[in-house]
C-alpha positions as CSV (number, residue, x, y, z in Angstrom):
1,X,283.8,43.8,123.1
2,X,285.1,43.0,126.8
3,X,286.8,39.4,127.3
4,X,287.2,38.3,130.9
5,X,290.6,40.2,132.3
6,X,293.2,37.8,132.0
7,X,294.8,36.7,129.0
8,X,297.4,34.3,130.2
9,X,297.9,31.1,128.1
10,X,298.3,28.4,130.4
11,X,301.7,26.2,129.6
12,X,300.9,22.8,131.4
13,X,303.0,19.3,131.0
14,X,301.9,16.2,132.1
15,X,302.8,13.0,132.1
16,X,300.0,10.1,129.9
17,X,299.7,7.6,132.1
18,X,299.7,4.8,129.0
19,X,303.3,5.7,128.5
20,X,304.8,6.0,131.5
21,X,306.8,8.9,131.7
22,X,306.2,10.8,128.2
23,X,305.4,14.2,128.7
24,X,303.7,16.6,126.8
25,X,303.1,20.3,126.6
26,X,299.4,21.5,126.5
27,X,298.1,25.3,126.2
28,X,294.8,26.4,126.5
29,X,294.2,29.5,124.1
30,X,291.4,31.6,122.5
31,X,292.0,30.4,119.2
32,X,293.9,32.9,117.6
33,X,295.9,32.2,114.8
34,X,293.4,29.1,114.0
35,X,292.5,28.2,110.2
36,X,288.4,29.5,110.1
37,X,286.6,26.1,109.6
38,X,283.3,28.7,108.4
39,X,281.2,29.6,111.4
40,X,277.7,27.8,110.9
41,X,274.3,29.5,110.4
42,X,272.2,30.3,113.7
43,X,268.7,29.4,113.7
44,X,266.0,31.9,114.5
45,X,265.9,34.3,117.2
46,X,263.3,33.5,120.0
47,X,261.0,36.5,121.4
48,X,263.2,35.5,124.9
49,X,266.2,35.1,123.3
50,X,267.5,31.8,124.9
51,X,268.9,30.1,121.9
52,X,272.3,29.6,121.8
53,X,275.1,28.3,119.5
54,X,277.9,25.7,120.2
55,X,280.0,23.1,118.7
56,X,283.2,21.1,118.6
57,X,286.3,21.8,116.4
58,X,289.3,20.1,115.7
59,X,292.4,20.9,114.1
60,X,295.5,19.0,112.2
61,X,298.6,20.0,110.8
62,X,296.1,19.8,107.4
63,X,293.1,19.8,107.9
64,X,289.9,21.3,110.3
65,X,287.0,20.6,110.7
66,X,283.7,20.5,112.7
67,X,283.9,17.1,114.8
68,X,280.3,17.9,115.6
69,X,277.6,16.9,112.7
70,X,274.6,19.2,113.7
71,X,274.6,22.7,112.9
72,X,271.5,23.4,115.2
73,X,271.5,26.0,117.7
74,X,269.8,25.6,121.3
75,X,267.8,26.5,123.7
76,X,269.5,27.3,127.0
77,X,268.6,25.0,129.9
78,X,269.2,21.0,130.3
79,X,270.6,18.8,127.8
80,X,270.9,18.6,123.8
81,X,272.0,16.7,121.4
82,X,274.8,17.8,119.2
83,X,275.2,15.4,116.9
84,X,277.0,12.4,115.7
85,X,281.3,12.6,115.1
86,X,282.4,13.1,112.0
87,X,285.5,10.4,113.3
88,X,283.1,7.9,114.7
89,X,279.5,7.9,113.5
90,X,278.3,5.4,116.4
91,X,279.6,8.2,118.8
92,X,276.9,10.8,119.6
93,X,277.6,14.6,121.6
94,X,275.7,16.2,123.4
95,X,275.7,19.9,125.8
96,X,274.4,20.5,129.2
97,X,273.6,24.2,129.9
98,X,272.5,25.7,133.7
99,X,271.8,28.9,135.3
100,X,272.6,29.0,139.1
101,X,271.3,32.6,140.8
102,X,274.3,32.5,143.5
103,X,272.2,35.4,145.2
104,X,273.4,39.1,145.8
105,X,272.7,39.5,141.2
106,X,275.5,37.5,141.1
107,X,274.4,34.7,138.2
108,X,276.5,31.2,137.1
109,X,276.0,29.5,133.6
110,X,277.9,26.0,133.1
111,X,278.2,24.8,129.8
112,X,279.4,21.1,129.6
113,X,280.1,19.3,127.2
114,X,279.9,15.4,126.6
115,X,279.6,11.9,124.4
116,X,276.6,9.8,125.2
117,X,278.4,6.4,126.0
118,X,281.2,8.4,128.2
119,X,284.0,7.9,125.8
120,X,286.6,10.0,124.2
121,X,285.8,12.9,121.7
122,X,289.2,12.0,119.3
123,X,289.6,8.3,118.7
124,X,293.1,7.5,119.9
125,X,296.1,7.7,117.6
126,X,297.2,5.0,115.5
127,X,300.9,4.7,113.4
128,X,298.2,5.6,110.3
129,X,296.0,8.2,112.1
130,X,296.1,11.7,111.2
131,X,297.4,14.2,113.7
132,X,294.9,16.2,115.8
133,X,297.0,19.1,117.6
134,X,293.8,21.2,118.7
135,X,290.5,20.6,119.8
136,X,288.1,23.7,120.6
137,X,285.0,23.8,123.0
138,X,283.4,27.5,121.1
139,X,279.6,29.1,122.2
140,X,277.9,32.1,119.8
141,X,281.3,32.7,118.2
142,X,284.1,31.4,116.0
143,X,282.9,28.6,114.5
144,X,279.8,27.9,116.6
145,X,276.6,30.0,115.4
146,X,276.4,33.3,116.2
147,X,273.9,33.1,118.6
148,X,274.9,34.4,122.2
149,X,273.5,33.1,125.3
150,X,271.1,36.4,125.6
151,X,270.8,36.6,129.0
152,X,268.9,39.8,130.6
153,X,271.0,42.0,128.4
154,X,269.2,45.3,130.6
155,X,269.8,47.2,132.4
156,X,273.8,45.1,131.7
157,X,276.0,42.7,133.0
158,X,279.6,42.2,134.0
159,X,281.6,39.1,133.2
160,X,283.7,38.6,136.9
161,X,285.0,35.1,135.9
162,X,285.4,32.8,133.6
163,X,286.7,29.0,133.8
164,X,287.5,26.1,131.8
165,X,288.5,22.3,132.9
166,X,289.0,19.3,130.6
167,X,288.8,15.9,132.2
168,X,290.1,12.1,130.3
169,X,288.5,8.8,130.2
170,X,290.2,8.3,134.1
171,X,288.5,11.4,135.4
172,X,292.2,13.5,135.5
173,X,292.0,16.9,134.6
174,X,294.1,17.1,131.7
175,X,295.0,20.8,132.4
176,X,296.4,20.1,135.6
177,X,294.0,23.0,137.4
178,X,291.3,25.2,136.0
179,X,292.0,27.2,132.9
180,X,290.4,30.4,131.8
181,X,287.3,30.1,129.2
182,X,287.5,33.1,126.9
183,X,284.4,34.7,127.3
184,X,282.7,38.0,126.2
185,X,280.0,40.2,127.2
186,X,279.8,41.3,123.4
187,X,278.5,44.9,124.3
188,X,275.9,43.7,126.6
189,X,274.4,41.8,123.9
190,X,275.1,38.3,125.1
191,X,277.5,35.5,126.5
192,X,279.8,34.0,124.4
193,X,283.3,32.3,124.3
194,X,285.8,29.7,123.7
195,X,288.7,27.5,124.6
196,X,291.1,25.6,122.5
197,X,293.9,22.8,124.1
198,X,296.7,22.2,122.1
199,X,299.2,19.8,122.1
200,X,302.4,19.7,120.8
201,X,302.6,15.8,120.4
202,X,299.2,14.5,119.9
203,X,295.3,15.8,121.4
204,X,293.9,12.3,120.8
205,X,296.6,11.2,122.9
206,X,294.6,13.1,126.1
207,X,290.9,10.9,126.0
208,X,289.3,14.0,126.1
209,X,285.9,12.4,127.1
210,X,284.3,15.5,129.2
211,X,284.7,19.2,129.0
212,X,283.4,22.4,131.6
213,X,282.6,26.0,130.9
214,X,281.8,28.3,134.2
215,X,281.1,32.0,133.4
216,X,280.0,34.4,136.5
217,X,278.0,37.7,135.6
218,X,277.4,40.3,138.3
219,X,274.0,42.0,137.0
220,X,273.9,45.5,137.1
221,X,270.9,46.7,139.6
222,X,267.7,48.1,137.0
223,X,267.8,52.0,137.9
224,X,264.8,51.6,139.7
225,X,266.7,49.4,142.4
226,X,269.4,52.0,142.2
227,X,267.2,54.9,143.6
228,X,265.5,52.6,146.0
229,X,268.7,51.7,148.0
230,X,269.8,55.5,147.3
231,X,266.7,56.6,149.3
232,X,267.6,53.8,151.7
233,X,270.4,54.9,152.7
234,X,269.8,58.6,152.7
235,X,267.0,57.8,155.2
236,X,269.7,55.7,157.3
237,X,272.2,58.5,157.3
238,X,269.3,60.9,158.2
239,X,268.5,58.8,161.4
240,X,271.9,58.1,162.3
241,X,272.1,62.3,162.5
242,X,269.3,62.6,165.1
């Protein structure tokens, strides 16, 4: 398994702008150390493999769950719909999921994640609210199904970047600058990945209300290609000589 190169937690503080000047601390992490919520069931695998698995977690000093109700998988490509919240059943999720081709095999998939009316995934705290110190964003792995966005496994692919942003009800980047998205090439096999943002006061506190995953894969020329531009440039050489 190869994850995207750096590791670095990133250690942000920021200021809420409903209280003024309180500050809190906020890392963005793969999700080690986590309580396992139970990873759902993938559906089926299609003949071109472009289902995919996602969903929403959510973490407490007792208690985890999935804040997503569906356990469906996807198909890759435009919008679905993820369920209701287990918090707030008149609040629906859904994901967004593009390809770009940015040219020279150089490929971009953007997962987003959303509610339907534009509000906050957590409800915000109250003095008899539970505390929610984690929320994750996880595709094909973890708690999500384990189906990988399969994408044109041969002849391979390399992960060369992998991003993550988080944005609140005011359209503020709650990480204070892109964050790394922990994703994997899983052998070849597939895309997958995860981020979790922690807080150490209170995640609801944040109005999460829109998230961003950005993974770049350079695709590796078919052999075919390979001998092509080997020929081509032995025949360049060969003219440069005369």
């Amino acid at each position: 398994m190869t994850r995207t190169t750096s590791f670095t937690t990133a250690a942000l503080a920021i200021a809420l702008a409903s209280c003024g000047a309180l500050a809190q601390s906020i890392t963005v992490h793969d999700g080690a150390g986590l309580p396992p919520i139970g990873a759902r069931a993938g559906g089926p695998r299609s003949a071109d493999g472009d289902l995919y698995g996602t969903v929403i977690s959510v973490f407490g000093d007792e208690t985890a769950f999935h804040l997503d109700s569906l356990p469906d998988v996807h198909i890759f490509g435009g919008t679905a719909f993820m369920g209701t919240s287990t918090l707030q059943s008149s609040r629906a999720f859904n994901v967004t999921t593009t390809e770009n081709d940015l040219g020279g095999n150089v490929h971009e998939f953007v997962i987003e994640w959303a509610t339907d009316d534009q509000g906050a995934f957590l409800p915000l705290p109250g003095a008899a609210s539970p505390v929610y110190h984690t929320i994750g964003f996880e595709i094909g792995e973890g708690n999500a199904p384990s189906e990988l966005i399969e994408w044109d496994p041969n002849p391979g692919f390399t992960i060369t970047s992998a991003t993550f942003e988080a944005f609140n009800l005011g359209g503020i980047d709650v990480l204070g600058g892109t964050g790394e998205f922990f994703a994997s090439d899983n052998g070849g096999a597939g895309l997958s990945g995860s981020a979790f943002i922690t807080s150490d006061l209170d995640v609801s506190g944040l109005t999460i209300s829109f998230a961003r995953a950005t993974i770049t894969v350079s695709k590796v020329p078919a052999p075919g290609a390979l001998s092509a531009l080997a020929i081509t440039g032995a025949l360049a050489t060969r003219r440069r000589r005369r």
